[in-house]
C-alpha positions as CSV (number, residue, x, y, z in Angstrom):
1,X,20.1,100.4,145.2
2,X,19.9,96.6,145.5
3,X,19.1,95.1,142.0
4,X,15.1,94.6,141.8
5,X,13.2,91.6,141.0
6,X,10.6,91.9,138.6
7,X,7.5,92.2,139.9
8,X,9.1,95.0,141.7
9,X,10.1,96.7,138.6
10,X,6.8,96.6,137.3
11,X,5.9,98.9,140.2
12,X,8.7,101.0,140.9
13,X,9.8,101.5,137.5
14,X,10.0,104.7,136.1
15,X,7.8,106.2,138.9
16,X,11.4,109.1,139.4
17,X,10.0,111.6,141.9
18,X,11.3,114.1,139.6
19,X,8.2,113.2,136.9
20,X,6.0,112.5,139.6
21,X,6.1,115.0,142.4
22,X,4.4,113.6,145.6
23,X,2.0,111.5,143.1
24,X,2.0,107.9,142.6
25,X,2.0,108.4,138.8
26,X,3.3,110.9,137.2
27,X,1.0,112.9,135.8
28,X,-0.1,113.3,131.7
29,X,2.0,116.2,130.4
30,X,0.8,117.4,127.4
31,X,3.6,119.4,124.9
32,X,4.9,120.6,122.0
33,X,6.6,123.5,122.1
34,X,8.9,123.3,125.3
35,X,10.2,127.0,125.9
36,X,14.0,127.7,127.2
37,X,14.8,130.7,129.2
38,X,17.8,131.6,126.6
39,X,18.7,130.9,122.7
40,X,22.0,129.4,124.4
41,X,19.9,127.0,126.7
42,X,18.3,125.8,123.9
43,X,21.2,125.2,121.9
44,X,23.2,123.3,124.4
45,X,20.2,120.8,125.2
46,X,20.3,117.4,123.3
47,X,16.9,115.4,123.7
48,X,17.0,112.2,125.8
49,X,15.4,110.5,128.6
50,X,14.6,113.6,130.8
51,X,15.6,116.4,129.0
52,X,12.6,118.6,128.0
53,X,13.3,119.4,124.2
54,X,11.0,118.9,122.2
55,X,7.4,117.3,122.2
56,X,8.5,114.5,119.7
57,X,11.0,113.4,122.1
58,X,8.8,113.0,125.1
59,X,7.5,114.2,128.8
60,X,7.7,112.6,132.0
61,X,4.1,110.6,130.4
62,X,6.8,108.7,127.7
63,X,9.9,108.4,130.1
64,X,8.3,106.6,132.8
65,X,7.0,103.7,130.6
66,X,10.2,104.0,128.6
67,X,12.4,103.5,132.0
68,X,10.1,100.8,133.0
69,X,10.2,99.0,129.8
70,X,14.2,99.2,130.2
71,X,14.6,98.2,133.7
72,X,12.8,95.1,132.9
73,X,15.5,93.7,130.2
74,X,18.5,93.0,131.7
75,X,21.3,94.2,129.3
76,X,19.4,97.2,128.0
77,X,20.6,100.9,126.7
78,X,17.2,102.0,126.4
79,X,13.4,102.0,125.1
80,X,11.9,103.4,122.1
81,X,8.3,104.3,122.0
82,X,5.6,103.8,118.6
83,X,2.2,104.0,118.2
84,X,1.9,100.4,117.1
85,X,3.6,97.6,117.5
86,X,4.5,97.4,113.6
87,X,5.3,101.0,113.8
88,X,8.0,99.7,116.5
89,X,9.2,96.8,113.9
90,X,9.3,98.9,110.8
91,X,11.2,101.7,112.6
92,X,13.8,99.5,114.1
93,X,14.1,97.4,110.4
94,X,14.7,101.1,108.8
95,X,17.5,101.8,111.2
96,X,19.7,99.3,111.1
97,X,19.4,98.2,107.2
98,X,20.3,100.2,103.7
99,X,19.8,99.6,99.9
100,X,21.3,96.5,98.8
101,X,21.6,94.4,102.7
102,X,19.6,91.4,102.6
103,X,17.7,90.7,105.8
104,X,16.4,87.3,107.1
105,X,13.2,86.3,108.4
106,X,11.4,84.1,110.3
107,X,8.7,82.3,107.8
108,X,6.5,82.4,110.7
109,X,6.6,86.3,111.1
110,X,3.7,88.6,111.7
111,X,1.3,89.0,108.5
112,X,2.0,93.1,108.3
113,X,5.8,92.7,108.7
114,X,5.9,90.4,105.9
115,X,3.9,92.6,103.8
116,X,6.3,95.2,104.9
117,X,9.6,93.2,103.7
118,X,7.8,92.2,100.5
119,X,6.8,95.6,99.9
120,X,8.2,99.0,101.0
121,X,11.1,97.2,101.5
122,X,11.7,95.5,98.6
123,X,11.3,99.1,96.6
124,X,14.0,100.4,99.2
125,X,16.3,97.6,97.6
126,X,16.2,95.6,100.7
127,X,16.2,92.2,100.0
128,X,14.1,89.8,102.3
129,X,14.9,86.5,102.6
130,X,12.7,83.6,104.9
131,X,13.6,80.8,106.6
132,X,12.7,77.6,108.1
133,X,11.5,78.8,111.8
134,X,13.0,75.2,113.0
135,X,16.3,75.7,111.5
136,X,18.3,77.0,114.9
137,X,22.2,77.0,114.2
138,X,21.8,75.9,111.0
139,X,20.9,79.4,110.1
140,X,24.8,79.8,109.5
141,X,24.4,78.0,106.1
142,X,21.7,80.7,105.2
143,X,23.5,83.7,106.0
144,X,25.2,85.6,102.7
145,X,27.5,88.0,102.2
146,X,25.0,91.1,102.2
147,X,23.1,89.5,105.0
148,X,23.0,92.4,107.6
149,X,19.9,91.4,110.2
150,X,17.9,88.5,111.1
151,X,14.4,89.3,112.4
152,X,12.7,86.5,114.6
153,X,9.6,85.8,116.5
154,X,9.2,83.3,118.7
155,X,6.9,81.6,119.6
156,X,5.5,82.0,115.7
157,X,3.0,84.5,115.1
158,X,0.1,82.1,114.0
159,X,1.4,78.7,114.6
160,X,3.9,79.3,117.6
161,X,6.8,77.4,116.9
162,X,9.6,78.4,118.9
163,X,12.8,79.2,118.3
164,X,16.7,78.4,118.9
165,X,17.0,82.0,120.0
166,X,20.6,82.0,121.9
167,X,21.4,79.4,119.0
168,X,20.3,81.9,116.1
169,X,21.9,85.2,117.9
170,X,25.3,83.6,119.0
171,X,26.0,82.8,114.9
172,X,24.6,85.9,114.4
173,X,27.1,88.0,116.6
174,X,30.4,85.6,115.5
175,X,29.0,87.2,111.8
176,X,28.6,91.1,112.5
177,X,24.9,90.1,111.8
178,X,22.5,92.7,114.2
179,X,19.0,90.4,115.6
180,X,16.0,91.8,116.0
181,X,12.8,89.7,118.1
182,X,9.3,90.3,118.3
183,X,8.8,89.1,121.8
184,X,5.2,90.5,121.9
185,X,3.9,87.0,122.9
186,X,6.5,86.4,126.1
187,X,6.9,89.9,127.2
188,X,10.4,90.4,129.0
189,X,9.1,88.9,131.7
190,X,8.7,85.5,130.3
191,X,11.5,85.7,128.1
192,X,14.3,88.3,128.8
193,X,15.4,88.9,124.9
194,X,18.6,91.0,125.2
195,X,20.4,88.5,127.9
196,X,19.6,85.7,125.4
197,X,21.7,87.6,123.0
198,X,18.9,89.7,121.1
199,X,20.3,92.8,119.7
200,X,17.0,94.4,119.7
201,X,14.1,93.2,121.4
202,X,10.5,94.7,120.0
203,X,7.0,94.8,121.5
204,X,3.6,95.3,120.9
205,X,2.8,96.8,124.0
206,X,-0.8,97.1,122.6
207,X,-0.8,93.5,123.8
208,X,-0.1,92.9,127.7
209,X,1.5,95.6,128.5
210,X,-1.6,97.7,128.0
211,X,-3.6,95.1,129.0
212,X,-6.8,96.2,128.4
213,X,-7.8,96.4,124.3
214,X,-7.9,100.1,124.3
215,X,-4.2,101.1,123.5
216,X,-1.6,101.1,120.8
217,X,1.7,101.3,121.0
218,X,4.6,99.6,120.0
219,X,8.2,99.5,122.0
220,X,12.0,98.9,120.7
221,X,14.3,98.0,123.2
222,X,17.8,98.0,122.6
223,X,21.4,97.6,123.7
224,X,23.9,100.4,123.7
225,X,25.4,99.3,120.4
226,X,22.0,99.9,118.9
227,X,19.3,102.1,121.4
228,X,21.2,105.6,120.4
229,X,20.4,104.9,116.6
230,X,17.3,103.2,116.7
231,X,15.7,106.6,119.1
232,X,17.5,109.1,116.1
233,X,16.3,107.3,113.2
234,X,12.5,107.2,114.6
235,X,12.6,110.6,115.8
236,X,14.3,111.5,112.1
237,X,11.1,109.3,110.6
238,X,8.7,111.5,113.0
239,X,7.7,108.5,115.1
240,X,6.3,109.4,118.4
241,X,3.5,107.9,121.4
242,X,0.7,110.1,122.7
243,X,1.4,111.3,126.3
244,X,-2.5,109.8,127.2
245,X,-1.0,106.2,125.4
246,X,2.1,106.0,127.3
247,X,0.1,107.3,130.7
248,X,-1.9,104.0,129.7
249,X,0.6,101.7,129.1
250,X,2.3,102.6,132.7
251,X,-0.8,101.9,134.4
252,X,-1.4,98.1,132.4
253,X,2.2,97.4,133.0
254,X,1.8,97.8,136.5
255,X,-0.3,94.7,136.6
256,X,1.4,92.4,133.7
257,X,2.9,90.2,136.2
258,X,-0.6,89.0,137.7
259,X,-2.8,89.2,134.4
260,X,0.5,86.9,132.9
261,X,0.0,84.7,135.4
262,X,-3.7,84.3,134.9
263,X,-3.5,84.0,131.2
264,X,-0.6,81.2,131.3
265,X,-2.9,79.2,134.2
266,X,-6.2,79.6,131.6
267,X,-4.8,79.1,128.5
268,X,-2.9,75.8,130.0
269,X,-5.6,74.6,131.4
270,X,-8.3,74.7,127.9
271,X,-5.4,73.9,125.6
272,X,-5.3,70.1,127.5
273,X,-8.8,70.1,127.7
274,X,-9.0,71.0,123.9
275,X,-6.8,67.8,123.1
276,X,-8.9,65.5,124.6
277,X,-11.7,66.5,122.2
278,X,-12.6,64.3,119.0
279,X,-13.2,67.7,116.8
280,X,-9.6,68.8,117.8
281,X,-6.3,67.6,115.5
282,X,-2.9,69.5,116.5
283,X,-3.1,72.2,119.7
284,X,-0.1,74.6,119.2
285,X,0.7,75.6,122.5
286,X,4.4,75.7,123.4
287,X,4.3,74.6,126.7
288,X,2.5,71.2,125.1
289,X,4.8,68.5,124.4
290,X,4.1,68.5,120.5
291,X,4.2,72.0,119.6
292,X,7.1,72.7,117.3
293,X,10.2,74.0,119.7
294,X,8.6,72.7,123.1
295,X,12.2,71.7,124.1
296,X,13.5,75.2,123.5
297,X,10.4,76.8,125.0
298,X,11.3,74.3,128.0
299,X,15.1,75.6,128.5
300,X,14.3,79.3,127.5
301,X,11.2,80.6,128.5
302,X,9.9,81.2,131.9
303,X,6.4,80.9,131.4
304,X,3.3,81.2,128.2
305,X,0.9,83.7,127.6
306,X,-2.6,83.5,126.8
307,X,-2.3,83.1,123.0
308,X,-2.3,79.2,121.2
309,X,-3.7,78.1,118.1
310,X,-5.5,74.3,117.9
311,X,-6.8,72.6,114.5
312,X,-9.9,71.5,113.7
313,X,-10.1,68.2,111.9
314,X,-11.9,67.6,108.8
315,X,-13.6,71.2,108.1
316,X,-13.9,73.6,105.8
317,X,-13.9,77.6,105.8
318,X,-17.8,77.7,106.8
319,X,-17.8,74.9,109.4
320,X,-14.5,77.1,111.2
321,X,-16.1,80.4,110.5
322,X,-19.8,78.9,112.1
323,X,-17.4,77.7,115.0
324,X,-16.4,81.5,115.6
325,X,-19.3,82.5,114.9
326,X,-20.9,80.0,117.5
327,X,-19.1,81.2,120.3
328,X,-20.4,83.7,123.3
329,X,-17.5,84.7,125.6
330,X,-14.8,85.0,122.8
331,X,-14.8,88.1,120.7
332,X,-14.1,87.8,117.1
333,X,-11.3,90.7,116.3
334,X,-7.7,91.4,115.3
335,X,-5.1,92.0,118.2
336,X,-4.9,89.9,121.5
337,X,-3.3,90.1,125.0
338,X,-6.0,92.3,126.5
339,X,-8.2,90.8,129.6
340,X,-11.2,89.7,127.2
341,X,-10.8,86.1,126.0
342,X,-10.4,86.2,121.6
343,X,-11.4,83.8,118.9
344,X,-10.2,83.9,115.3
345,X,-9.9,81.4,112.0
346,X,-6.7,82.1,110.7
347,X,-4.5,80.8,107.2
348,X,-0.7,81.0,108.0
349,X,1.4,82.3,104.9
350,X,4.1,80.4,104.3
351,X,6.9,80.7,101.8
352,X,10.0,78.0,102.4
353,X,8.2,75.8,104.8
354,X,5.0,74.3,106.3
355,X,2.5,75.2,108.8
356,X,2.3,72.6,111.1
357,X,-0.9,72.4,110.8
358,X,-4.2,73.0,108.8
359,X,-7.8,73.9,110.0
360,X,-6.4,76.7,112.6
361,X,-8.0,78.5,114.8
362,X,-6.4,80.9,117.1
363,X,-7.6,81.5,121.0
364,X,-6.6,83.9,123.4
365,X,-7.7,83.2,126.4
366,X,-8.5,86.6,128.7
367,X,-9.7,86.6,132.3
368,X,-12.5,84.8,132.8
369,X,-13.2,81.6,134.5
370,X,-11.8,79.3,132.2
371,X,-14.8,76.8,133.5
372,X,-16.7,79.0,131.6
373,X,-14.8,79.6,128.3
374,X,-14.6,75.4,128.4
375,X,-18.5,75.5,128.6
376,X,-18.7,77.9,125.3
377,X,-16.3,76.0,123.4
378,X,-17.6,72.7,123.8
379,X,-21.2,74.0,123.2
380,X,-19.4,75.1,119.7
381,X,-17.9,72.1,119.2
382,X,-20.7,70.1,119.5
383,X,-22.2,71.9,116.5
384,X,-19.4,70.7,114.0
């Protein structure tokens, strides 16, 4: 078969006829006990993509959205499914590091992973050391002898600076050194992790792929080097997706292309309108000229999503919070990516460099008419 473009993919992939009979989907198996006809059938089975073992290793409702989450990263061995995105992160982080490596991360990582390094992983004797999400090849000067991993997300978590990925994973490989990315904000459609050199490329496919803020799960895709360890280790850790979640996530992945679209087109269009506004310091959006790693973003990336962050000059906690608080069409909650537009005051941690700016507030900017979400916000802004 010809090789497919993308928006294809996302609606051919992992739709096997096998799984799905003469359905369009294929259908919510339930399971866990899967029964053999003979003790030496089950013995000579070894769980997999389409082999009925076990219920922890999936049906037809896990392999479809795992297929289609593979087919859509060029250079990939396979997908592993979580029920959270920091499920997915923590599970890949266990399987590729022991006692006494030292891992590297980005200083603009996700809250929870943080906590994670600083925490359960520091008591594992993992040691976790952050750096400078600017820093691109210079990384090399940073890397130590028990340096084993280097986990990055780009754009940042909070304050979206973007990264020297190829840069970071080419010094990375010439060491031995295995990369991990959260690419929960690009999606492999906007930024195609593993043929930039990413080792392992992780998800929160809570976000877009699921589309719709009623989901969790979190996905690990990986090369060869790395899939077949990563799937042992998180079935050895008991990590496994609801058949109803992964049912889910196949059906919002079959329309990430469009709502991506939408979101990019949206969030573009308030972020400018945002930096014409007195109230309004700093608007981290990559695709702005001034955002920290624009230049990258420009070479690497094939689009933005719906998420930014903008500051707001000369307030305090209460004015930002009233600001929230103020608005009508943005929803004041954790998580993002879903079609409902979000709003949220937020205080990057930071431990070996700055935020690029103070005052933030993050936006993500869902399906609406982004007339509409300009109306709100100004009507907010005109109350500071």
């Amino acid at each position: 078969m010809r090789k497919r473009r993308q928006s294809t993919t996302l609606v051919e992939g992992g739709r096997r006829k096998e799984w799905r009979g003469r359905l369009v989907n294929p259908p919510i198996e339930r399971a866990s006990t899967i029964l053999f006809d003979s003790v030496a059938e089950l013995r000579s089975t070894r769980a997999g993509l389409g082999t009925y073992r076990y219920g922890l290793q999936g049906t037809a409702s896990q392999w479809a959205l795992a297929e289609a989450l593979t087919e859509l990263e060029p250079g990939a061995a396979g997908t592993t499914l979580y029920s959270s995105g920091l499920a997915a992160i923590t599970a890949a982080l266990m399987a590729v590091l022991s006692p006494g490596d030292e891992l590297l991360v980005t200083d603009s990582v996700y809250g929870p992973t943080r906590r994670f390094c600083d925490t359960i992983f520091k008591r594992f004797g993992v040691a976790t050391r952050y750096y400078d999400p600017l820093v691109g090849r210079e990384i090399a000067e940073l890397i130590g002898e028990p340096t084993r991993a280097i986990l990055l997300e780009s754009p940042g978590s909070l304050t979206m600076e973007v990264q020297d990925v190829p840069g970071i994973c080419a010094i990375a490989r010439e060491r031995g050194i295995v990369t991990l990315l959260d690419n929960t904000w690009a999606t492999p459609l906007l930024f195609p992790a593993i043929a930039a050199g990413v080792d392992i490329s992780i998800m929160a496919a809570t976000k877009y792929v699921g589309g719709h803020a009623d989901v969790m799960i979190g996905a690990v895709t990986a090369t060869e080097q790395f899939h077949r360890l990563i799937e042992t280790a998180s079935w050895d850790l008991g990590h496994c997706l609801s058949p109803e979640d992964a049912w889910l996530g196949s059906r919002g992945l079959r329309t990430m292309g469009v709502r991506l679209k939408r979101h990019e087109e949206s969030a573009l269009t308030i972020a400018r309108w945002l930096k014409e506004q007195p109230q309004v310091g700093a608007v981290l959006h990559p695709a702005l000229p001034d955002c920290p790693g624009h230049e990258v973003w420009k070479r690497d990336f094939k689009g933005a999503s719906g998420l930014f962050s903008f500051e707001l000059k000369n307030v305090d906690q209460a004015v930002r919070d009233a600001f929230a608080d103020s608005l009508e069409l943005f929803g004041i909650g954790f998580s993002w990516g879903g079609y409902e537009s979000l709003v949220l005051p937020i205080e990057p941690v930071r431990t070996v460099s700055r935020a690029p700016a103070e005052n933030l507030v993050r936006l993500h900017i869902g399906l609406e008419d982004p007339e509409d979400l300009i109306e709100d916000l100004a009507g907010a802004l005109s109350n500071i």
